[in-house]
C-alpha positions in Angstrom: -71.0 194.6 40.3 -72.1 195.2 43.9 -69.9 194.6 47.2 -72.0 191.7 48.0 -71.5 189.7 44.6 -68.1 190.0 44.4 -67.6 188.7 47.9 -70.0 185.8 47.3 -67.8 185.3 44.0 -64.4 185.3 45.9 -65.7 182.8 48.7 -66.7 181.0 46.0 -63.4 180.4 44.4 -62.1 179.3 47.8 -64.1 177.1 48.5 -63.4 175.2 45.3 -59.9 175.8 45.3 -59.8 174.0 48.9 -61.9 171.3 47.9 -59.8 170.6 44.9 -56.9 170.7 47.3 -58.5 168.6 49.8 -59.2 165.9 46.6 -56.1 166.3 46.0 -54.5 165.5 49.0 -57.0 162.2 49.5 -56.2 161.4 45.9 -52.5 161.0 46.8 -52.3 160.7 50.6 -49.8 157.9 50.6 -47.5 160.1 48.8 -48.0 163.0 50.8 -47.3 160.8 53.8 -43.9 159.7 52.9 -42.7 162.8 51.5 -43.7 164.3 55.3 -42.1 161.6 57.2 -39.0 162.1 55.0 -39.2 166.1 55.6 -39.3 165.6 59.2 -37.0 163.2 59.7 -34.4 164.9 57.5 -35.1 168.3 59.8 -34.5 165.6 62.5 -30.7 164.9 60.9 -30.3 168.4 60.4 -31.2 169.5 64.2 -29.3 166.7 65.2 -26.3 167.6 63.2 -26.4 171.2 64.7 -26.6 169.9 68.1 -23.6 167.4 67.6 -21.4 169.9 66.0 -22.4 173.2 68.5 -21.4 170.4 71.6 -18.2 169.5 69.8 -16.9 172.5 69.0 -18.1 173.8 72.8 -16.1 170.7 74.0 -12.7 172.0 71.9 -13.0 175.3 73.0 -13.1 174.3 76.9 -10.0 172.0 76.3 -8.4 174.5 74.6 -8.9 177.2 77.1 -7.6 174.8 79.9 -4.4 174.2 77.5 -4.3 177.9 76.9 -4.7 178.7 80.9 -1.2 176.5 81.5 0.3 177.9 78.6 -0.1 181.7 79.9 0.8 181.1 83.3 3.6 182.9 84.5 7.1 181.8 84.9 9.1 181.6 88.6 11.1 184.9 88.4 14.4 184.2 89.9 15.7 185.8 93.5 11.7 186.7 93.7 9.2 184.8 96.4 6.2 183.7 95.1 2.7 185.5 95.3 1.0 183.1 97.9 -1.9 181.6 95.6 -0.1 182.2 92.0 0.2 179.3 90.0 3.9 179.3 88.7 6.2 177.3 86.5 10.2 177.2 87.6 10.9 177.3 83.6 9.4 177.1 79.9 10.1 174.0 79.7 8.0 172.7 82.8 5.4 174.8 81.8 4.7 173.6 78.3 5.4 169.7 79.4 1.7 170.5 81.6 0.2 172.0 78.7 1.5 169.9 75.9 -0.9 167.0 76.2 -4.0 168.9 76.3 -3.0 170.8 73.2 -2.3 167.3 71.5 -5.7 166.2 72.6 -7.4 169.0 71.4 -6.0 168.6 68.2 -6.5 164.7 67.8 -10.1 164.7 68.8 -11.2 168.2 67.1 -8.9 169.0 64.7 -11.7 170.5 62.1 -12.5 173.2 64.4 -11.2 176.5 65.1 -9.7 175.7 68.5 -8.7 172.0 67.4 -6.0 173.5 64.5 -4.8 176.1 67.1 -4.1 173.7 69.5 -2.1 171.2 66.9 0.4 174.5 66.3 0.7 175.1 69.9 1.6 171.5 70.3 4.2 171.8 68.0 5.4 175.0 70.2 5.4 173.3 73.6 7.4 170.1 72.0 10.1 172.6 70.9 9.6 174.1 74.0 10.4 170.9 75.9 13.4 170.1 73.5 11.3 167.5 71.6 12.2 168.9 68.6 11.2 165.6 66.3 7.9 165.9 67.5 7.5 169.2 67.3 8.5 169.6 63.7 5.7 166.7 62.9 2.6 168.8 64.7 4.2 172.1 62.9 4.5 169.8 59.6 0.6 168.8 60.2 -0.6 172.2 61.4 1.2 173.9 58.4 -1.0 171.7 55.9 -4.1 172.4 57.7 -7.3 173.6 57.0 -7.0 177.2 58.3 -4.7 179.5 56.2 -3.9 182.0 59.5 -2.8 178.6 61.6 -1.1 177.2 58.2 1.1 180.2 58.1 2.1 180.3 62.1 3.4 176.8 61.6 5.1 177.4 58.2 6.5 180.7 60.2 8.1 178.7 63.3 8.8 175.5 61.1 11.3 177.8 58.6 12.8 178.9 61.7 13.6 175.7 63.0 15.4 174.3 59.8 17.4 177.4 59.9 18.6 176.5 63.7 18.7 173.0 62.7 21.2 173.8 59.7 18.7 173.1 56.7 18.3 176.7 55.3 17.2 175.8 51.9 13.8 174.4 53.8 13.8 177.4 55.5 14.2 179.8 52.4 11.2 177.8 50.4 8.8 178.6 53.3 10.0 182.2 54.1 9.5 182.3 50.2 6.0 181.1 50.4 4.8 182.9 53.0 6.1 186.1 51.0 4.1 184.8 48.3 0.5 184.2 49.8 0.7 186.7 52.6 -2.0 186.2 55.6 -3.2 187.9 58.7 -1.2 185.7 61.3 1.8 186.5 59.1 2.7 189.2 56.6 4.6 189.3 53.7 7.0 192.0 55.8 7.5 189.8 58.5 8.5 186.4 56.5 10.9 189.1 54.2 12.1 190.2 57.9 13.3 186.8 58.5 14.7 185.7 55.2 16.8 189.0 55.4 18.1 188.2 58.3 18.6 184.6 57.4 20.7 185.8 54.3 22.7 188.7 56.3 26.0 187.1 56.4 25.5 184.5 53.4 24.1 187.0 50.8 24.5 190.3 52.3 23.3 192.0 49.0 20.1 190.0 49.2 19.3 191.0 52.6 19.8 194.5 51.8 17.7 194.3 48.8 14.4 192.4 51.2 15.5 195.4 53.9 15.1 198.1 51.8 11.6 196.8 50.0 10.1 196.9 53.3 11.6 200.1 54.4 9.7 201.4 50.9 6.4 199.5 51.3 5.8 199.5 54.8 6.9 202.5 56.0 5.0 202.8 58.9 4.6 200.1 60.3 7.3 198.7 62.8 8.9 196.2 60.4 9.5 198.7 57.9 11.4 200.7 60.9 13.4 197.7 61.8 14.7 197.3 58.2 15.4 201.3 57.9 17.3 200.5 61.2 18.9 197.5 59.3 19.6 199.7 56.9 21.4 202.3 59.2 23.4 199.7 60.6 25.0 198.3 57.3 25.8 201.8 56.3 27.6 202.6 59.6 29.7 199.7 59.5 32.8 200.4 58.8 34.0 200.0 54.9 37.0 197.7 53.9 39.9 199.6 53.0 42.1 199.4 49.8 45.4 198.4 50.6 48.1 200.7 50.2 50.9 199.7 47.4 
């Protein structure tokens, strides 16, 4: 077969392949119609969706970086004049009463995104900060049974700590117990056994030992595992009870 027959033969089959297509197209064109204006107004949703979520989440971020601005500014050092132009606070306290409410609005009206579940922690901070420790523990409480493990474990982190300073230790063992557990990023097994040892140091000395001595073997290098050889040290050095003489 020749060059010339076999392209007449393919244009051939195009050209009824399209004009079945086109029949049958015309055959169902009301069909093909809706199924279009369904695809485009579903890309529509879509687009829209993006759009809404991308200004949302831009929205949280800037609220959050205004909070986060407040929240990093410096403290008044005492005796020490002022830089002229330098934004200061005369205490912690002052400082996170200015960021406080942008943190809780952050985290009411965006509390799905990143910057929304960081801010509901960092609420709970500044109210501790500010001596509000009621509503602190309720953000921390909220933050810890969010959606974002790292955030979930920072709050489950500062929450332990205040039941311990608020007299409720078993609380505080349950949650240094399951962060030690699930371990995350934001907060290592080390550093939740760091704390329960040092919770237990003068109510179950032996336990304490026990958590110091793990991390001295399993995290040798790292600076918790120096702080509990230097643990360690320290309970060795202290001086021994002696036996009484008869």
């Amino acid at each position: 077969m020749d060059t010339q027959t076999r392209h007449a033969l393919k244009q051939d089959s195009f050209i009824q392949a399209t004009t079945s297509s086109i029949g049958w197209v015309e055959a169902h064109r009301s069909t093909v119609i809706k199924v279009s204006v369904v695809a485009v107004a579903l890309i529509a949703v879509v687009l829209a969706g993006v759009i809404f979520y991308n200004n949302r989440s831009e929205r949280a971020e800037v609220l959050f970086g205004q909070a986060m601005d407040i929240y990093n500014t410096p403290l008044a050092q005492a005796g020490q004049p002022a830089e002229p132009g330098l934004k200061t606070y005369a205490s912690s306290a002052d400082r996170a009463k200015a960021a406080h409410p942008l943190f809780e609005e952050a985290a009411e009206k965006y509390g799905w995104f990143k910057a929304g579940a960081n801010a509901r922690y960092l609420a709970g901070m500044t109210a501790l900060d500010m001596g509000q420790s009621s509503a602190g523990e309720n953000d921390l409480k909220q933050a810890a049974d969010g959606h974002d493990s790292g955030v979930a474990a920072l709050a489950k982190l500062a929450l332990a700590g205040l039941y311990h300073q608020t007299n409720r230790d078993s609380q505080a063992i349950d949650l240094y117990k399951q962060l030690i557990a699930k371990p995350t990023l934001t907060v290592p097994a080390s550093m939740a056994k760091l704390q329960l040892a040092a919770l237990y140091e003068n109510t179950r000395p032996d336990e304490a030992k026990k958590l110091y001595a793990e991390i001295k073997d399993q995290d040798k290098t790292t600076a918790a595992g120096q702080i509990a050889t230097q643990k360690l040290q320290g309970a060795t050095a202290q001086p021994q009870p002696q036996p009484l003489q008869p």
